[in-house]
Structures are given as structure tokens and as C-alpha cells.
N, C-alpha and C positions, 0 to 999 in steps of 0.2 A: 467211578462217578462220585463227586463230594458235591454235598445238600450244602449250598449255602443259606447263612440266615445275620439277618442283621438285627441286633439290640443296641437301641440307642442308647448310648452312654452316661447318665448322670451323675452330676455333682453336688455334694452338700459339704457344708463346712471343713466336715471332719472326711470325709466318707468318699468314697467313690466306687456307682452303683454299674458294674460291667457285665457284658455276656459271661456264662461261664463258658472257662476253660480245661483242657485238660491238665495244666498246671496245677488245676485247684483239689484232684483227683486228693492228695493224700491231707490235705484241710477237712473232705468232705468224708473221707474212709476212718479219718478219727475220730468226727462228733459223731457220725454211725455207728461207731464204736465204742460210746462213752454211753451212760446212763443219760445223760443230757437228752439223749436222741430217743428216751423213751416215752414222750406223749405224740412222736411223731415217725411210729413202726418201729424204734429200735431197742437196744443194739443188735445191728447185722453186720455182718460180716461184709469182708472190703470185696466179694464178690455184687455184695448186691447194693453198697455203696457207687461201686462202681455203675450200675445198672439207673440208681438215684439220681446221678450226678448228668448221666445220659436223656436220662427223664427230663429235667431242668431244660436242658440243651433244646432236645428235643419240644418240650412245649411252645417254643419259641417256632418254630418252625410251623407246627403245627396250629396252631390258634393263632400267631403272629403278636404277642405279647406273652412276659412270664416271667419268672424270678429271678434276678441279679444277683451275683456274687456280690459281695460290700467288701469291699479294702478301706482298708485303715487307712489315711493321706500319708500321718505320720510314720509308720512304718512299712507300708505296699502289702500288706501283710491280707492274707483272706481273713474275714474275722465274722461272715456270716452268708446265709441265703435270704434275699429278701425279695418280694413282689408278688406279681397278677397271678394267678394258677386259676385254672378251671378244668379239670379234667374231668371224664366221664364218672358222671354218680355225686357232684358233687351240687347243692343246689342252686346256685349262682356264682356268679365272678365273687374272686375271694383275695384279701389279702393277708400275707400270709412273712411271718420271720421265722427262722434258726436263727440263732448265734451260737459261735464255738466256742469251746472252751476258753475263759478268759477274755470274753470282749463284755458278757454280761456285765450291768450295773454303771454303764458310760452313757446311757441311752442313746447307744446306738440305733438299737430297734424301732425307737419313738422318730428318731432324724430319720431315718434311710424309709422305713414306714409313709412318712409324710409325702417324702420325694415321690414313693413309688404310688401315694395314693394322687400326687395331683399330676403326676402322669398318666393315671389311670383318667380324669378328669378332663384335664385342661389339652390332653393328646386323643385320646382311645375316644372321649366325650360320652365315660361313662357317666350314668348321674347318681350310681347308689354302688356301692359295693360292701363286702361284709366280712369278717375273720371269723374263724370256725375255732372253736378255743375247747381242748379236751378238757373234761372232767378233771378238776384239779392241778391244772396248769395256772398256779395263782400269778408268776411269773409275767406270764402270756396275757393275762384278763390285766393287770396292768396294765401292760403297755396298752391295749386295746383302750382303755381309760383314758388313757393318756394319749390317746388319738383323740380322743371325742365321740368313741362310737360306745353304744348301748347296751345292755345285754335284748334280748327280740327274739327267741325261743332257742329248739332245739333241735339237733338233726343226730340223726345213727347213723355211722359210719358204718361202711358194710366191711374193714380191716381196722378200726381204731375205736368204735365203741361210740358211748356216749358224748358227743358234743354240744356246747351252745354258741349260739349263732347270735355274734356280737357285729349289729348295725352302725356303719360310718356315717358320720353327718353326709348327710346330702352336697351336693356339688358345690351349689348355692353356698352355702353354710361355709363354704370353706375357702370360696374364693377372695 
């Protein structure tokens, strides 16, 4: 029996936001495996990369929204995980980027981030959403900046530790 799930597709200039695939397995089993991937559980091993990438897939399925791979236009290339995630324990709908090694610094995260928040928006008709940004990911509070969203307290991860809970302009705000 195969679980079918559908993610819609989007487009930004540079970018394009698709379901993940198992194509993307050794994309996603390298930044798992790079210090990159350590404000966000890692590095792990390409076992539980594997299990990640499954996750992803899977939320899609199961909440019916959730993180896109991002490809590069110009080269097809994977070059991150970007979108909706809310899995159990976390406090509300959240969004959320990786980028792999080497896509950092094109703002990517800022483009595909937008896409995926006025999806979350102008689709799902969410009216708030928020990125959870570890302690010290100065990277990551960037791009959240550079959405427009706030810093608005803190939450403890019950596997990541210390987090703040950076609020997105509201719907309104942004349409």
C-alpha cells in the first residue's frame, strides 16, 4: 500500500519550492552531517538523516502542510528545506529553513521563507505564524528580521534546548 500526499508546488524567482523526494536523500544526509545542521539536532548520521527526511515527507501527510525542498532554478540543484512544520510539543504553527551547504548568503531563506509564509496565509488562511530560532543561531534571527517578524519570547525544546520565539507580521501586514 503507498500513502499518497500532495504538496503544492511553488515558484519564486530564483527558487523552486517542491515536496521532498527521495532524490533529495543524499542533499539532506550531508547538511545532517556537517556542523551546519547543529542548531537543528545535528550532526547525525545518514541513518537518522534518513529518518529526517522521512519526517518532512511525512508531515505533509499528516497535518496536510509542511517543509519544501528549495531548488536552485538555475541549477535543479537541492539547496535547502523550507516551510510549515508543527509537530507535537511545539507551540504553534512555525516556520521554519535549512539551507545546505553553500546556498547560505543569496537569500535564499528570505525568498523561499516569504513564498512559504504567504502560503501559509493566502492558502492554509493562517493569520499568525512564528520561527522558533535556537540560542545563538545569529544566521537564522536574521533572516527572521528580514521577514519582518519580532523577537516575542521563549520556548524550551524538549531535544534542542533553549529557543526564542520570533513572531511574523500578521496576515494583514503582509498582504
Amino acid at each position: 500500500m503507498t500513502v499518497q500526499f500532495t504538496a503544492p508546488t511553488l515558484q519564486t524567482d530564483r527558487l523552486i519550492l517542491r515536496a521532498p523526494q527521495l532524490s533529495d536523500f543524499e542533499a539532506v544526509a550531508a547538511f545532517y552531517a556537517s556542523p551546519r545542521s547543529s542548531f537543528v539536532g545535528g550532526p547525525i548520521s545518514a541513518e537518522l538523516a534518513w529518518r529526517s527526511l522521512a519526517q518532512e515527507a511525512g508531515h505533509w501527510v499528516l497535518r496536510g502542510f509542511g517543509r519544501w525542498t528549495v531548488v536552485e532554478k538555475a541549477t535543479q540543484k537541492p539547496v535547502g528545506i523550507v516551510g510549515l512544520w508543527l509537530p507535537e510539543g511545539f507551540p504553534e504553527n512555525e516556520l521554519g529553513w535549512d539551507l545546505f551547504d553553500g546556498a547560505t548568503g543569496k537569500g535564499y531563506a528570505t525568498e523561499a521563507g516569504k513564498a512559504a509564509r504567504n502560503f501559509a496565509y493566502n492558502t492554509l488562511g493562517w493569520s499568525t505564524v512564528i520561527s522558533l530560532i535556537a540560542d545563538g543561531n545569529d544566521a537564522s534571527r536574521g533572516v527572521a528580521k528580514r521577514l519582518g517578524a519580532t523577537h516575542d519570547g521563549a520556548f524550551t525544546h524538549e531535544r534542542f534546548g533553549s529557543m526564542q520565539i520570533w513572531r511574523h507580521p500578521a496576515a494583514e501586514a503582509c498582504a
